[in-house]
N, C-alpha and C positions, 0 to 999 in steps of 0.2 A: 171363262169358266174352267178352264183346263187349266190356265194356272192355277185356278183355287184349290182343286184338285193334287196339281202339283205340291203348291205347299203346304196342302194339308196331309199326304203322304209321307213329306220330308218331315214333321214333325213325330207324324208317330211312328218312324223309325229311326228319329230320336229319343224317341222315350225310351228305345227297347234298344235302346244301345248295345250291351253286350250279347245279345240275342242274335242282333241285326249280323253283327263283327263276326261270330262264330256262321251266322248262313252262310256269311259272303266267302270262308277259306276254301270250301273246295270250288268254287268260281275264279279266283283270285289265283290259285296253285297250279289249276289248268290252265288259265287264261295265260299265266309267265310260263309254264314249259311251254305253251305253243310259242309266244311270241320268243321267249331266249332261246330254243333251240332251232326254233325256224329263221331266226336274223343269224345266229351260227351254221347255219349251214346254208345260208345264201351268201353270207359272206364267204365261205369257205369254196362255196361254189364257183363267185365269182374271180375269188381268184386265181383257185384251176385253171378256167377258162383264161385267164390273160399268159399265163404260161404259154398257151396253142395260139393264143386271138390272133397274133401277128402272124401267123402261118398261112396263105391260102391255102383253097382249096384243090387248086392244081400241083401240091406239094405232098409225097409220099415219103415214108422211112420202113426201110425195110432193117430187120434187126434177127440175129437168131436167138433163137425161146430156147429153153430147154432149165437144167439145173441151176438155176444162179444165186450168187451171192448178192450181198449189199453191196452199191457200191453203182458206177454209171453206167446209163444203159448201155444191153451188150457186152460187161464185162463179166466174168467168171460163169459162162456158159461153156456146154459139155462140148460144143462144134463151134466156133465162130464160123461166122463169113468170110469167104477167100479174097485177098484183095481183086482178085481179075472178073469178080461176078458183076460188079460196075459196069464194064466193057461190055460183059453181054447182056446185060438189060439197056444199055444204049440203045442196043439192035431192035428192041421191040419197038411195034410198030406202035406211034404216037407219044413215044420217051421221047423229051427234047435233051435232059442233060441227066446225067447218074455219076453220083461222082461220091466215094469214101468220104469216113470221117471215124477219126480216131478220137477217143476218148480215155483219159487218165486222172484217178485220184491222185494230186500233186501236194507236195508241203511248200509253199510261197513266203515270204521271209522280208521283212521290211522295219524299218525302225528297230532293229534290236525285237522282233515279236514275231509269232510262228503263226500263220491259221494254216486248215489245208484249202488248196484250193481245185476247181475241176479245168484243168487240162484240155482243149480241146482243138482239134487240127482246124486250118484256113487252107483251101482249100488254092491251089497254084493255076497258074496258066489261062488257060478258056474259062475254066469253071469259077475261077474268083469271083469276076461279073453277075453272073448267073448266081451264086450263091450269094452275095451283097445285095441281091435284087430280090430275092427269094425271101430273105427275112429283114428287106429295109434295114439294112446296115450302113449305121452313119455314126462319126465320129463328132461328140459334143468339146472334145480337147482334143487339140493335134490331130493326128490322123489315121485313117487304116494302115494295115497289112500293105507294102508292097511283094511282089516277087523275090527279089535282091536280097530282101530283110534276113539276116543271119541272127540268132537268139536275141529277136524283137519279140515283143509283145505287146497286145491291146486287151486292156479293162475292160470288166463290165463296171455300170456306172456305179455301182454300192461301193468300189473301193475308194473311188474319189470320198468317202466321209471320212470321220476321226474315230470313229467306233473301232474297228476290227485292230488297225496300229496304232492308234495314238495318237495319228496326223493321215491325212489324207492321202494318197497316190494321183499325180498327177504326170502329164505327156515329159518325158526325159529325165523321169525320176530313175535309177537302178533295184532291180529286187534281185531275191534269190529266188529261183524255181529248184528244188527238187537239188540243192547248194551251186547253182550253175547263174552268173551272173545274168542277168537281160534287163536289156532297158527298153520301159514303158515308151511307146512313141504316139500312141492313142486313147482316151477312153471313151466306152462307146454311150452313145443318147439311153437314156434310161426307158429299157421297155416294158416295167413294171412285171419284167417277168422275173421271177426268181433264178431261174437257170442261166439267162444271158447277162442280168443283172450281176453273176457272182462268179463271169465267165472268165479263161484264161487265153484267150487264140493266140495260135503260135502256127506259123508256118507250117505245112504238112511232114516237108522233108525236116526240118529241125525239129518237130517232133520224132520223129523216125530216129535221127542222127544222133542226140542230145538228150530225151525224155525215156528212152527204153522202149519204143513202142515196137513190136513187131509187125512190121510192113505186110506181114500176110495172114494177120488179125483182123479182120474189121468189127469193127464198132456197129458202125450205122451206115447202111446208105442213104443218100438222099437222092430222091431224084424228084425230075418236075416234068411236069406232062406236057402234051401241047392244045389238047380241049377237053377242057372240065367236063364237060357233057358222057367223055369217054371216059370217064375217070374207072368204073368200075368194070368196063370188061378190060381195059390197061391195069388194075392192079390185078384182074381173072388169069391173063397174057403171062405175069413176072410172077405168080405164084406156079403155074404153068413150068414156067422156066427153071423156079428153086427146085421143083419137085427133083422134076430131071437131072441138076445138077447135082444136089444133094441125096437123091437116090431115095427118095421118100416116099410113101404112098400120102393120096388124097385122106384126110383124117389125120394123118401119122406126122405134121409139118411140124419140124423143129425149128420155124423160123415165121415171119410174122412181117406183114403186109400191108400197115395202115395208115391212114389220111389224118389230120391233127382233128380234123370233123368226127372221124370213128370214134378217136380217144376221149373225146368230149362226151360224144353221147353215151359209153362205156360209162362214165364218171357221173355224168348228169343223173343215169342210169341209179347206180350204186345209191346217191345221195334222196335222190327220191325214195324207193325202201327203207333207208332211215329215217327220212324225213316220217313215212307211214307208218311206221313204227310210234314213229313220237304220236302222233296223229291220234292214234288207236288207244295210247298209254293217255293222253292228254281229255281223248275223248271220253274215259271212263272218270275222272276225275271231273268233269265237266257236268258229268251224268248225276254221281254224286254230291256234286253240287244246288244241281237242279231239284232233285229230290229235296235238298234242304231246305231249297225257297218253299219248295209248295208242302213241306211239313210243318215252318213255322209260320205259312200262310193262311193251312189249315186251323194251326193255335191259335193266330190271330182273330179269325173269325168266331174261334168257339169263346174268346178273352174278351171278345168287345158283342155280344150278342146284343146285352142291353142298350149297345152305341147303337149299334144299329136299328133295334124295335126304336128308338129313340128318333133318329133322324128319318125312318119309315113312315112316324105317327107326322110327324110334321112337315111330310109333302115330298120326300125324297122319292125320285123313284128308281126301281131295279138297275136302268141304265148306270146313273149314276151312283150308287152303290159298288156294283160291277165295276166300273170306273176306277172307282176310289181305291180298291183293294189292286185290279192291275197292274196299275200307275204303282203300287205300293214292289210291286214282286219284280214289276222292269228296272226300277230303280234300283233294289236290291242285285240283283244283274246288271246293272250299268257302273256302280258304285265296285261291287265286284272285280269287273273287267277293268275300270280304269288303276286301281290298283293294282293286278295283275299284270297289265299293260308296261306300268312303272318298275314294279318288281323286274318283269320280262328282258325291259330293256335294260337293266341296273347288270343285272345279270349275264346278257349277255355281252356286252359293250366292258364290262370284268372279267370275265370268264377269259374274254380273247385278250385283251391287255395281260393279263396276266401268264396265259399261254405265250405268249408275243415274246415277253422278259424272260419265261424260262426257257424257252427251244430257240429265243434266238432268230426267229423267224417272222416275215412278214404275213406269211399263208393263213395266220391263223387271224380273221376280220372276224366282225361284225356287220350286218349291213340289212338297217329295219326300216321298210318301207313306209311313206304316209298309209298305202293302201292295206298294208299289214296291220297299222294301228286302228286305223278306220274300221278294217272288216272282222279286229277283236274285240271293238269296243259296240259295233252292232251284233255281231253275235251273241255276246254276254247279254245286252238288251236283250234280245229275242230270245234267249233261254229262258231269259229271268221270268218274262209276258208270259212263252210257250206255258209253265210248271205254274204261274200263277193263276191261268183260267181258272182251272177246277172248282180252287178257294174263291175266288171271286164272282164266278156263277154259284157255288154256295151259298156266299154270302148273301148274292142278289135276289133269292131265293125264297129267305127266311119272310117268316108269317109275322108281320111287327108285334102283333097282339100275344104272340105264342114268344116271341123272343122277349119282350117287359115281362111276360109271366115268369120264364124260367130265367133268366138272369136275378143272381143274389144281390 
């Protein structure tokens, strides 16, 4: 019976073809900004998060905040960090290692072709280990950093393509850094992070000696804990300690204390608000929509009055009336959202391709869940059902002998 139902719904919204097409745009408009802005910002999201994902959570960076420019963290700040503040966050109790790291926008130079590249120090002696271990640093060509290494270098994996020179960089290849020869001796496994992926490491002190760095700048610290569990009264301990050093009050820190977990949830944060944003914008449009089912649902019923006294007189009953016009308004909502759906996805799986070619950049995904599509293509059903009650207890309603009367 319900299929009878069924296809006797798909027919007469077929006949009202352009009716139908006009209910269904404000269904269809909300239904694609939810799904294209919500697969753009879960793509978007996800891939933030691979930037940190390799990070534990027994891994801190301490950085100074303040006025900054474009450009890598920690640089163009009104105070850096002293290089000797490492040494004394050692001293806190449950720091297992705290060790500097220098950071520089560099011009890299290969095949006759310029890009810039990000600079950034390796870390010597004890701390090599401890930092190689920290962020699963492994060589896919040749090899890491040793000590020894005088203007060596190791890739991150994206240089190994043809895109950025022309031809690929590979272990024993020579570049120019910043017009200073070094030759590649590694390039590193690809972490799908953007940052490591498009990384420069170079020796600490041949940074220092060679890059211009000043030795009593720091960039970033890193340091690693020794129990997760104490993670937050040890970062309580080293803010504790900036104060002091830096002569700051509590509130007043010009400098910044946090776990790749914080910077996450900071971000996850952000995207969520926008996400509710879209939510709220999509929701009114949805709304709009709704209305339209149960305006041309109401027409329908006032269009077919005579249908109705019609199959009333000859045994139909209210259930089935009821039925009939439901099945008409969820469909109209189902037809709606699968549309929507398609649109959604076109849109967004474009949006980011297209983003992708102009910045250059891999950050900008797409990424649209089965259960995203599923819980768009039920909710447009159950809008469509919800806005079509009214019309269909209407209809179910009608006096058969008063509907033959008053139908022309």
């Amino acid at each position: 019976m319900l299929k009878d139902y069924f296809i006797y719904s798909v027919r007469n919204l077929r006949n009202r073809g352009l009716r139908s097409w006009l209910t269904m745009i404000g269904i269809f408009i909300g239904i694609a900004a939810v799904v294209s802005l919500i697969g753009l910002g879960e793509g978007l999201r996800i891939a933030i998060m691979s930037q940190f994902g390799f990070l534990g959570p027994d891994v801190l960076s301490v950085q100074a905040s303040g006025l900054a420019f474009a450009g890598p963290p920690g640089t163009g700040v009104v105070e850096p960090l002293s290089d000797e503040l490492a040494d004394k966050i050692r001293k806190v109790n449950g720091v297992e290692a705290a060790f500097n790291r220098y950071i520089k926008s560099s011009t890299l130079e290969f095949n006759d072709r310029q890009n810039i590249g990000i600079a950034a120090s390796y870390p010597e002696g004890e701390n090599r280990k401890i930092f190689e271990t920290m962020i699963n640093l492994k060589a896919e060509d040749g090899r890491l950093l040793k000590d020894s290494d005088s203007r060596k270098a190791v890739l991150g994996n994206n240089f190994k393509s043809d895109d950025t020179f022309g031809k690929g960089i590979k272990s024993g290849d020579k570049v120019l850094l910043n017009g200073i020869d070094f030759e590649i001796v590694g390039i590193l496994e690809k972490k799908g992070s953007f940052i490591f992926d498009n990384v420069v490491l170079i020796n600490e002190q041949t940074m220092i000696d060679d890059i211009g760095i000043v030795k009593e700048e720091v960039n970033v610290i890193a340091v690693k804990i020794e129990d997760v569990s104490k993670a937050d009264e040890i970062k309580e301990n080293i803010e504790k300690l900036l104060r002091k050093e830096r002569n700051v009050k509590k509130g007043e820190e010009n400098f910044q204390v946090q776990s790749p977990q914080q910077t996450l949830e900071a971000l996850n944060s952000t995207l969520f608000a926008v996400q509710l944003f879209v939510y709220i914008i999509a929701a009114i449009s949805l709304a709009v929509g709704g209305i339209g089912i149960m305006n041309t649902m109401y027409t329908s019923v006032l269009e077919r009055t005579k249908e109705i006294g019609i199959m009333k007189s000859i045994g139909a009953k209210n259930s089935a009336i009821f039925t009939i016009f439901f099945v008409e308004s969820g469909l109209l909502g189902m037809v709606g959202g699968i549309i929507g759906i398609i649109l959604g996805m076109a849109f967004a799986f474009g949006l980011s391709a297209v983003g992708r070619a102009f910045l250059g950049s891999d950050l900008i995904q797409a990424s649209i869940s089965p259960f995203l599509v599923i819980g768009a293509l039920m909710f447009s059903f159950l809008l469509g059902t919800i806005f079509g009650v009214l019309p269909a207890y209407q209809a179910s309603k009608l006096n058969p002998v008063d509907s033959l009367r008053s139908a022309k």
